[in-house]
C-alpha positions, -999 to +999 in steps of 0.1 A: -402-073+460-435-065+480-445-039+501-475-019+509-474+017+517-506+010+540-493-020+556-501-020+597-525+001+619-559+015+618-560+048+624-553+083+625-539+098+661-578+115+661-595+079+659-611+068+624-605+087+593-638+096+567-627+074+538-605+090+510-605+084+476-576+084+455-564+078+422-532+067+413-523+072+369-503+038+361-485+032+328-492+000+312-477+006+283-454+036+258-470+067+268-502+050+279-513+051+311-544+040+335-561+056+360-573+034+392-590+044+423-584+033+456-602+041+491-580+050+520-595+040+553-565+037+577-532+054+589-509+031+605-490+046+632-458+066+620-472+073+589-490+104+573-518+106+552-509+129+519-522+148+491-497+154+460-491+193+455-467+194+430-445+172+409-415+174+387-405+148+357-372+135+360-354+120+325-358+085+348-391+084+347-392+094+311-378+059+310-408+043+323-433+060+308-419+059+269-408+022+279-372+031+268-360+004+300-355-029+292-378-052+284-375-073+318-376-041+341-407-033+326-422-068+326-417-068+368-425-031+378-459-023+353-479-012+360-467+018+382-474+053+389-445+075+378-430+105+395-405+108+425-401+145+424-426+163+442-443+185+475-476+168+489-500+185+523-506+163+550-537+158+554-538+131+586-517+118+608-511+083+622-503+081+658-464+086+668-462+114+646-458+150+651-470+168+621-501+190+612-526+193+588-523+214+562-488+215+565-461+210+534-435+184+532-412+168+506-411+130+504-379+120+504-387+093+477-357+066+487-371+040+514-341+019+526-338-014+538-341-004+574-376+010+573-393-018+554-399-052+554-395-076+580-360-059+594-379-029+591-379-012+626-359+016+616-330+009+636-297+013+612-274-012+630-294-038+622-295-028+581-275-035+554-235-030+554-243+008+535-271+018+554-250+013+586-235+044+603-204+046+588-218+030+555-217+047+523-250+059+530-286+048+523-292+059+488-269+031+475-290+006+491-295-026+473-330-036+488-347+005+489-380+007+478-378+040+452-413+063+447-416+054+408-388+032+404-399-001+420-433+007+435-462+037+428-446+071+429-466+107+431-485+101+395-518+097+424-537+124+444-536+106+478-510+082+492-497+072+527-465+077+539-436+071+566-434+101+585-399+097+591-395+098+549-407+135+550-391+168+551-410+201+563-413+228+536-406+263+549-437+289+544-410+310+524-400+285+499-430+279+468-444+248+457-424+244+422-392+251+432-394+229+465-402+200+437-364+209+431-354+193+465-349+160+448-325+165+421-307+193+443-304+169+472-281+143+442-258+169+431-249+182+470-246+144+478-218+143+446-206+170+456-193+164+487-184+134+477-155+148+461-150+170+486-148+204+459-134+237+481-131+274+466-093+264+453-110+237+432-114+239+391-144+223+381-159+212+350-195+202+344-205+184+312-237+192+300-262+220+311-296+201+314-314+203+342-291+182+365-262+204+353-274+235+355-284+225+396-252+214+399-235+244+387-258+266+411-249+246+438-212+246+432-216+289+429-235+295+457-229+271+481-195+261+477-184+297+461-166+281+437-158+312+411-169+320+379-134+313+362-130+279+382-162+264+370-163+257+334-196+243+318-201+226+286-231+221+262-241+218+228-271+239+233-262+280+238-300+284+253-291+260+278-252+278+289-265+314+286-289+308+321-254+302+334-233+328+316-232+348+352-216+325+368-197+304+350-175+299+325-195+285+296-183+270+262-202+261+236-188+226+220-201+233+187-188+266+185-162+269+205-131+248+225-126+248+266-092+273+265-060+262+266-052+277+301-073+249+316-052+216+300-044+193+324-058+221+351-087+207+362-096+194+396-132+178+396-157+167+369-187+165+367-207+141+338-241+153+335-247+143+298-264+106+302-274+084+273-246+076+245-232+107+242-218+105+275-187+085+262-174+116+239-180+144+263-160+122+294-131+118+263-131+154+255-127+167+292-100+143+297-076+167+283-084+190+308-083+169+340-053+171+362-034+147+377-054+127+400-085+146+391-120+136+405-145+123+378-177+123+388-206+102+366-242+118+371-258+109+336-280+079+329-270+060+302-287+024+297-260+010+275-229+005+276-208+040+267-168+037+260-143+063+273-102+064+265-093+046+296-060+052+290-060+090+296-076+077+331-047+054+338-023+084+332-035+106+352-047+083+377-083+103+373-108+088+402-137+077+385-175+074+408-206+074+405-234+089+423-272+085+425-301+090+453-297+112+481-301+109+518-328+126+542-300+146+553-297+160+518-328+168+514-328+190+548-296+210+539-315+215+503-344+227+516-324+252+539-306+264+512-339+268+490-353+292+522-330+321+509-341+342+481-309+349+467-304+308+457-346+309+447-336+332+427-304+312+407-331+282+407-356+297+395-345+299+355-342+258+362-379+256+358-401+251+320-418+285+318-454+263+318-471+243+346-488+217+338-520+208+350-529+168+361-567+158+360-564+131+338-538+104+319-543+126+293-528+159+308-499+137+326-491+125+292-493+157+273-464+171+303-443+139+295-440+149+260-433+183+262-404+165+289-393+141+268-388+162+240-350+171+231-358+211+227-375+215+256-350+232+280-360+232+318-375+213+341-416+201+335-433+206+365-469+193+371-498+212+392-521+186+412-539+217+430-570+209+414-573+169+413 
């Protein structure tokens, strides 16, 4: 699939930009990347000229850059600059847009079928049966262009942008933990999804990063009560940022209690990777009768869970990925009040990393990628 993020127009709304130069980090290989420079000399119309702020590393793009993905993925997409996490500044605008320089926005990373290509006039009745009003919504999109997925992501100190794929940041709201709007924005979509009240009893499997949003969310948002959300981990670093308000259990010390078989109403699967299969099998006991089951963890094999258990209880299984713009908004709301800043806050990795070279973005992925490190790695682009 092709597409250029500077396809169309000429120029900014104030005539003829000076020429920018930007350079975009690439991997080519495990852990190795390339730095190339390109010059940006045009902004089409509807799209914004912007310089990357701040970035976060997700475990998907971990993928890319260790080369963990299969082989043929990595064949078609490298090389690519990773990241889809992240704040940027405009810095122009193309004519047909509205906003300022200077000011902060999110890129909302997931460009559906709709606004590229040659159906791509942004009108949604004309787009694929998800991306339809009505549809089960854009981020399941078959044909989406993804920042870091399937073309260059935020790993690059100037790129243009649909104006229309942007979300204002609020002047109250700081740089790293507006790079949280992404993975926030997946676990309100799932969520909702499910549809979990105040009367629900929810269990989340794992408390990495994704699962310690998600339990944030489910407290603060959907006031779901410390003794109705139960969260599981291996790692007691990981449940005690979450001892206040949940109900944490440590799997190799402890068992969920017995007051909670066959109690539960939602859960949530944050593990990922192959030991996804064993944490779904050991929650089953817990799930009530027609219990929502809820699969947020990457795994790239194939993981096996005791369908059986699933059968009996006729447990709803889905799956949930991407976020919509919409998301993103009500995320970015939320992140405006100090009170949830402050139960985000402990999801960040006490250091910020700078990015000046392939060298620094590398040294961040490693600290990332490395199974002790608890939080997530964010990445300063201030000074590029």
């Amino acid at each position: 699939m092709s597409f250029s993020l500077m396809s169309g127009g000429a120029e900014s709304k104030k005539g003829p930009i000076p020429l920018v130069a930007a350079t975009k980090y690439q991997i080519v290989g495990s852990y190795e990347f390339i730095s190339v420079t390109t010059k940006i000399e045009h902004i089409p119309p509807g799209y914004l000229l912007l310089k990357t702020l701040t970035t976060g590393i997700c475990q998907a793009d971990l993928r890319y850059v260790a080369c963990t993905r299969p082989p043929e993925i990595l064949a078609e997409r490298l090389p690519m600059a990773p990241f889809h996490e992240g704040v940027a500044m405009v810095v122009e605008s193309g004519r047909g847009t509205s906003y300022s320089s200077g000011s902060r926005v999110v890129p909302v990373p997931n460009i559906p079928c709709y606004l590229h290509g040659e159906e791509g006039n942004g009108n949604r009745w004309n787009a694929c049966p998800v991306c339809r009003p009505g549809g089960l919504g854009e981020n399941f999109c078959a044909e989406a262009l993804f920042l870091g997925s399937n073309i260059d992501g935020l790993a690059q100190t100037y790129l243009v942008y649909p104006a229309d794929r942007v979300v204002p940041v609020a002047a109250q709201v700081p740089n790293e933990l507006a790079v949280l709007a992404e993975p926030l924005s997946v676990v309100l979509g799932a969520i909702q999804a499910v549809g979990v009240t105040e009367r629900d009893t929810v269990m989340v499997l794992g408390a990495g990063n994704m699962g310690y949003l998600l339990s944030v969310v489910l407290s603060e948002a959907f006031r779901v009560a410390k003794e109705q959300l139960i969260v599981t981990d291996l790692i007691e670093a990981r449940l005690a940022k979450l001892n206040e308000i949940s109900t944490t259990v440590n799997l190799r010390q402890e068992k969920v209690p017995d007051r909670l078989l066959t109690k539960v109403t939602k859960i949530f699967e944050c593990v990922g990777g192959q030991n996804a299969g064993k944490a779904i099998d050991d929650a089953l006991p817990f799930a009530s009768p027609g219990c929502s089951l809820m699969l947020l963890g990457v795994s790239e094999n194939s993981v096996s869970i005791h369908t059986r258990s699933i059968l009996e209880k006729a447990i709803r299984v889905g799956g949930w990925t991407r976020s919509t713009i919409e998301d993103f908004s009500l995320v970015l709301d939320l992140l405006r009040e100090r009170s949830f800043q402050d139960k985000v806050r402990p999801a960040l990795h006490p250091k910020i990393f700078r990015a000046n070279s392939s060298e620094d973005i590398v040294r961040a992925c490693r600290v990332a990628d490395d199974p002790d490190t608890i939080g997530k790695v964010i990445i300063d682009w201030c000074d590029s």
